[in-house]
C-alpha positions as CSV (number, residue, x, y, z in Angstrom):
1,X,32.5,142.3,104.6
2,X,32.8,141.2,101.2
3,X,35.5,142.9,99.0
4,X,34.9,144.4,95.9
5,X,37.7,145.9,93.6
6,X,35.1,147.6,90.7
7,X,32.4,149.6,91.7
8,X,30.0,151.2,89.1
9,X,28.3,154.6,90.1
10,X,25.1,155.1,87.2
11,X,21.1,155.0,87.3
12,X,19.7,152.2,88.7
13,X,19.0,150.7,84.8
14,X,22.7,150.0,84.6
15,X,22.2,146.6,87.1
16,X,19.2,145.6,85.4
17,X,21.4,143.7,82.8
18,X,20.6,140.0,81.8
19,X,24.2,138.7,82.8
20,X,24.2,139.7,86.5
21,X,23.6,137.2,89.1
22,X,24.4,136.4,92.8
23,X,23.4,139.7,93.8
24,X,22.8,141.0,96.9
25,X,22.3,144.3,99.0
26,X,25.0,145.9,101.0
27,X,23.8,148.7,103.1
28,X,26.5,151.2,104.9
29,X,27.1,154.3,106.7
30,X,29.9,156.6,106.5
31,X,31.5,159.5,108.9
32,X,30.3,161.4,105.8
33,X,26.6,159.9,106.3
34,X,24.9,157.9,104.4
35,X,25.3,157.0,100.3
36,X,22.4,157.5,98.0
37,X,21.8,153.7,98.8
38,X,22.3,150.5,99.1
39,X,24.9,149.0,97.2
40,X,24.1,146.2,94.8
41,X,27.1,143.4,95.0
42,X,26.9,141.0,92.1
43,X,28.6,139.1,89.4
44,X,29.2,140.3,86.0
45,X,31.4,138.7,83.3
46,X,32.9,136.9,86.6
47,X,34.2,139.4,88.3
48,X,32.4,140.8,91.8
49,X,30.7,144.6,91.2
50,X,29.4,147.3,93.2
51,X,26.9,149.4,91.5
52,X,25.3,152.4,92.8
53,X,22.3,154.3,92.2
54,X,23.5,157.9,92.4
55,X,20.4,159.5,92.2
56,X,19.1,157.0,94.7
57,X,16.1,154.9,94.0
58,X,13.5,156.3,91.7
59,X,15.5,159.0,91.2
60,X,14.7,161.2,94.2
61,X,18.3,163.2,94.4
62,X,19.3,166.2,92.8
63,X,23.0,166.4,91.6
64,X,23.7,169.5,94.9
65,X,21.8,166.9,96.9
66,X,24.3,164.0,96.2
67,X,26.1,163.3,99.3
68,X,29.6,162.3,97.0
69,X,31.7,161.9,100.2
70,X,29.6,158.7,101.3
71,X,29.1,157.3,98.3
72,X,33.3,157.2,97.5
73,X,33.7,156.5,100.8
74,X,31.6,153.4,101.1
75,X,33.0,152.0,97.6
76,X,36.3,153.1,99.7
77,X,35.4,150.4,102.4
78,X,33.9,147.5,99.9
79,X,37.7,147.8,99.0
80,X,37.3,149.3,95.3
81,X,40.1,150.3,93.1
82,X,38.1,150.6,90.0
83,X,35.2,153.2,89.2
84,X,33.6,153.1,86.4
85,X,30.7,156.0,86.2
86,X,28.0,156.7,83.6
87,X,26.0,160.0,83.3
88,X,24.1,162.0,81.1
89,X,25.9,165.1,79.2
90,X,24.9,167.7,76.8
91,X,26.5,168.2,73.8
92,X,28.7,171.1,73.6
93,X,29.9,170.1,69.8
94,X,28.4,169.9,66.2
95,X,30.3,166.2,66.0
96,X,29.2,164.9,69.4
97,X,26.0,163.5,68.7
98,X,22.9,162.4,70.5
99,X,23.8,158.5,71.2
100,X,27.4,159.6,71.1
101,X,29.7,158.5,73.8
102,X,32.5,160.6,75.3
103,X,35.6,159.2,77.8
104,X,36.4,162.6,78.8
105,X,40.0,163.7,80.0
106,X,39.6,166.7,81.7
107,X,37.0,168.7,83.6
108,X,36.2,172.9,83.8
109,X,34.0,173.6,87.3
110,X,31.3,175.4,87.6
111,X,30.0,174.4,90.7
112,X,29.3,176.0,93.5
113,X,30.6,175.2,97.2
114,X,29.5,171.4,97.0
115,X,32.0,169.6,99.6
116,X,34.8,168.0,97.3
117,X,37.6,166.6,99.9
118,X,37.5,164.1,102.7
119,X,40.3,166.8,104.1
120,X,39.8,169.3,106.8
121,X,38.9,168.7,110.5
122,X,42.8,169.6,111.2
123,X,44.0,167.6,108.4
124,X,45.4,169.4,105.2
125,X,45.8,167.5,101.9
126,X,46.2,169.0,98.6
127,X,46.2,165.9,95.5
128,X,47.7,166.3,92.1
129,X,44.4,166.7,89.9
130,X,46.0,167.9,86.5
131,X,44.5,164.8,85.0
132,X,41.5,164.1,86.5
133,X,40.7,160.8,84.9
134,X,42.9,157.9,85.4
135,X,44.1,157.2,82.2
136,X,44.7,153.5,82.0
137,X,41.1,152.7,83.1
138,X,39.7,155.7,80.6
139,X,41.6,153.6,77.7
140,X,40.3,150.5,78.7
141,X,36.8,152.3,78.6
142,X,37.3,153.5,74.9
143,X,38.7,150.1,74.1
144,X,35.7,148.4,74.8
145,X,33.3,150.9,73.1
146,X,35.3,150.7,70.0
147,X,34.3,146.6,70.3
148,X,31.0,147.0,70.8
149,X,30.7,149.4,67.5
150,X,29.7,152.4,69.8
151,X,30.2,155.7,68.3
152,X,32.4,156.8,71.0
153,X,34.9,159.6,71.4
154,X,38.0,159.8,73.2
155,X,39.1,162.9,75.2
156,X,37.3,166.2,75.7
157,X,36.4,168.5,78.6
158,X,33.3,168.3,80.9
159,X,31.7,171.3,81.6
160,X,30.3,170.3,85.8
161,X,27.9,172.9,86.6
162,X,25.5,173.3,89.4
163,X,22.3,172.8,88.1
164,X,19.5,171.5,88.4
165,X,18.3,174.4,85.6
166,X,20.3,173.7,82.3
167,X,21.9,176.3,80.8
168,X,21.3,179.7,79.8
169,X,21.9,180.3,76.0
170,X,24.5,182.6,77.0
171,X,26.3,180.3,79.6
172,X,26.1,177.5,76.7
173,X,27.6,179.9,74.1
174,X,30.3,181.3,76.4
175,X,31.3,177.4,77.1
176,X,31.7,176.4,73.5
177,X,33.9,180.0,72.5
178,X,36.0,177.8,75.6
179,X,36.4,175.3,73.6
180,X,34.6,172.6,76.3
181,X,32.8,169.6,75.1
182,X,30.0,168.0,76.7
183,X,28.4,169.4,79.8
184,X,26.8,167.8,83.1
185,X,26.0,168.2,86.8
186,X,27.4,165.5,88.6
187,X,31.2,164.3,88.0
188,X,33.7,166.3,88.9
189,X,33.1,165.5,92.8
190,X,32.9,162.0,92.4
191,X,36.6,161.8,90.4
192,X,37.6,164.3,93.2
193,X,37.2,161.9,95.7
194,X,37.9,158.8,94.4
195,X,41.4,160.5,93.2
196,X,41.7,161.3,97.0
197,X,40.8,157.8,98.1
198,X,43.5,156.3,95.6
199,X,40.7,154.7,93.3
200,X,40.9,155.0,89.5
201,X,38.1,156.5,87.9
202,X,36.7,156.8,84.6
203,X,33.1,158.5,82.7
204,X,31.0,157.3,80.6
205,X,29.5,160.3,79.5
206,X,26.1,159.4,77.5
207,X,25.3,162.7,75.0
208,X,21.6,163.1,75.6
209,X,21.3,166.7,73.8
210,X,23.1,169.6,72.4
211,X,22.7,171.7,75.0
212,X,20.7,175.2,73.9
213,X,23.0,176.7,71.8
214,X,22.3,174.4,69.3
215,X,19.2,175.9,66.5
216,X,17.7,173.0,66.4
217,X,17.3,172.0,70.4
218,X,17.2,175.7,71.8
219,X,15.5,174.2,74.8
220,X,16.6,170.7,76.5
221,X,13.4,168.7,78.5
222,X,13.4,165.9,80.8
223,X,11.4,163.9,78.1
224,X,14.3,164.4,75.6
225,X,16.8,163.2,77.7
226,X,15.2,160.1,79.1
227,X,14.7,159.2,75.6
228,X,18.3,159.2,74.2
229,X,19.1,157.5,77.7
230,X,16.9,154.8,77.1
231,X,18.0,154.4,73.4
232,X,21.4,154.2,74.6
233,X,21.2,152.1,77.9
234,X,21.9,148.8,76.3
235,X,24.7,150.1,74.5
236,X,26.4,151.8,77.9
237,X,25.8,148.2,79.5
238,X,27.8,146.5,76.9
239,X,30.4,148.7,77.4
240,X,31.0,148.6,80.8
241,X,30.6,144.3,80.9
242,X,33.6,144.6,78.6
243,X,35.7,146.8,80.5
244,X,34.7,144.3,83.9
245,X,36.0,141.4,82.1
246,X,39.3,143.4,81.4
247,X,39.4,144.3,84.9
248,X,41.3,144.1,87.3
249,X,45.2,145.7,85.7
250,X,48.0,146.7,87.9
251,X,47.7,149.9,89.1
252,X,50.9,152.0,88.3
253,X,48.9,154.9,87.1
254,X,49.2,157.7,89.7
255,X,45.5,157.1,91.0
256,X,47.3,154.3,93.2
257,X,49.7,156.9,95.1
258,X,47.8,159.8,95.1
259,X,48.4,160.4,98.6
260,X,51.9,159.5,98.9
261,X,52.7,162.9,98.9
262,X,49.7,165.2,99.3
263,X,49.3,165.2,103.3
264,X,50.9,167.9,105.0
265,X,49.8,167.9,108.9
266,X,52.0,165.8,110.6
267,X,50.4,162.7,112.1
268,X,51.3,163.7,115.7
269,X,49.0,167.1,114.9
270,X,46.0,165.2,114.0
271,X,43.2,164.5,115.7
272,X,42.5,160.7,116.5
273,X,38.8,160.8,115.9
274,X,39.9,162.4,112.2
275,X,42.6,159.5,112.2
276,X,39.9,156.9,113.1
277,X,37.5,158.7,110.2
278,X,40.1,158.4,107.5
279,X,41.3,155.4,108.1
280,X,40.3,153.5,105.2
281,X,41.5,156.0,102.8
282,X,45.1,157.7,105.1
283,X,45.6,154.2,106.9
284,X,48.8,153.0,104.9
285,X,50.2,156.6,105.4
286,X,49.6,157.7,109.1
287,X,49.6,155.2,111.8
C-alpha cells in the first residue's frame, strides 16, 4: 500500500480543486469497520494526500453516525502523521464572522457517549489531551491563511455538541456566558483519536452562522449554511494547498509520543487479537 504522511478529513468539495492530479481510490476496512469511504490519494502542491469525505458521499452521515475510529484508523494505516480537517461552525462571537476562519486551540464536549478511544478490550490507555490541537501544525494553518488574505483567527474554544438539532437559544446563551467561541458537531472525536494514534491534527473551522443567540440569525437553516460554505470553499482550499506545500516538519510536538507513556496494562495482560488490532497505532510500544 501506498504511504501517505497528510491526510485531509472535509466535504467531498475540498478534492475538487484544479491543482490535484494522479488521483486514485483507496478503499479499506478497519477492526473498527469501515470509514465513511473511500479515500481519495492524490497530488497536491507535490506532496501525496489523503482526503476523506466525512459525511461520506452525497452527504448521507450524520455527525453520531460518523464511525471516527475507522476513519483515523485507516489514515493510521495509509501511514499519516498530518491531519488537516475542515468543518462548518457557528459563531459563538460578535467578531467571528460569517466567512471567518477559526484554528481553534481547545475544545468544551457536549457530546453524548459517541466511542472516542481505540482503548478497551483489556487494554487501558489514558493520553495527555490538555491541548487538543497540535500546535505546530495549527500555526502552520494560521500561517497560511494569513497568506492567502483570509480573515482568520487564531485560538478559541469549540463548542462539540451532539446534534443533529442546532441549538436551543438557551444552550447558545449559556455557551457564550462560558466564554466558548465557535460551535460544531463533529471534531472533538476525530483530534481524540488521531492524538491517540500519534498523528497531529489541526481544524479549519469555517463560521457558517452565528448560532441563535444572535438577533439577527435567531434561527440557523441548512440553506444558510451551504451558502457561506460555498462562498468560502475556494478560500479553505487555498489554505490547506499552502499548508501541504509546508508539509511535512519534524515532529517534536507531543502528538508524536503521545503514547509513550499513556498505556498501563502490561503487554503480557493483553489479549493477542487486541495486540493484532492495535498494531498500527501500539506496535512500536508493545511487541
Amino acid at each position: 500500500m501506498e504511504r501517505v504522511q497528510i491526510g485531509i478529513i472535509g466535504g467531498s468539495g475540498l478534492y475538487d480543486m484544479a491543482d490535484v492530479t494522479d488521483r486514485k481510490e483507496v478503499t479499506l476496512t478497519t477492526p473498527f469497520g469501515d470509514p465513511s469511504g473511500p479515500y481519495v490519494v492524490c497530488t497536491l502542491r507535490g506532496r501525496r494526500v489523503a482526503f476523506l469525505a466525512r459525511h461520506g458521499a452525497g452527504h448521507r452521515l450524520l455527525p453520531s453516525e460518523l464511525n471516527f475510529r475507522a476513519n483515523i484508523y485507516g489514515l493510521k494505516l495509509l501511514g499519516v502523521e498530518f491531519i488537516l480537517s475542515a468543518s462548518a461552525v457557528g459563531s459563538l462571537k460578535e467578531e467571528y464572522k460569517p466567512t471567518d476562519i477559526v484554528v481553534p486551540d481547545q475544545f468544551f464536549d457536549r457530546t453524548k457517549g459517541r466511542p472516542s478511544t481505540f482503548f478497551g478490550r483489556g487494554l487501558a490507555a489514558h493520553v495527555g489531551f490538555a491541548h487538543p490541537f497540535c500546535r505546530p501544525l495549527s500555526a502552520l494553518v494560521y500561517e497560511s491563511g494569513k497568506q492567502v488574505g483570509a480573515t482568520i483567527h487564531k485560538g478559541g474554544t469549540y463548542v462539540c455538541m451532539e446534534g443533529p438539532q442546532f441549538s436551543t437559544l438557551a444552550e447558545s446563551k449559556l455557551y457564550r456566558s462560558w466564554g466558548m467561541d465557535i460551535i460544531g458537531m463533529t471534531n472533538l472525536q476525530e483530534a481524540k483519536l488521531a492524538r491517540e494514534a500519534e498523528i497531529c491534527y489541526s481544524t479549519l473551522a469555517l463560521v457558517t452562522d452565528y448560532d441563535c443567540w444572535h438577533p439577527d440569525h435567531d434561527s440557523v437553516t441548512v440553506d444558510m449554511v451551504i451558502a457561506t460554505l460555498t462562498q468560502n470553499a475556494k478560500t479553505a482550499q487555498a489554505i490547506i494547498a499552502g499548508a501541504v506545500s509546508s508539509l511535512p516538519f519534524e515532529r517534536t510536538c507531543e502528538c508524536a509520543s503521545a503514547l509513550k507513556f499513556a498505556l498501563i496494562t502490561r503487554p503480557d495482560a493483553m489479549s493477542a487479537q487486541v495486540k493484532q488490532d492495535l498494531a498500527p497505532i501500539i506496535g512500536k510500544y508493545v511487541e
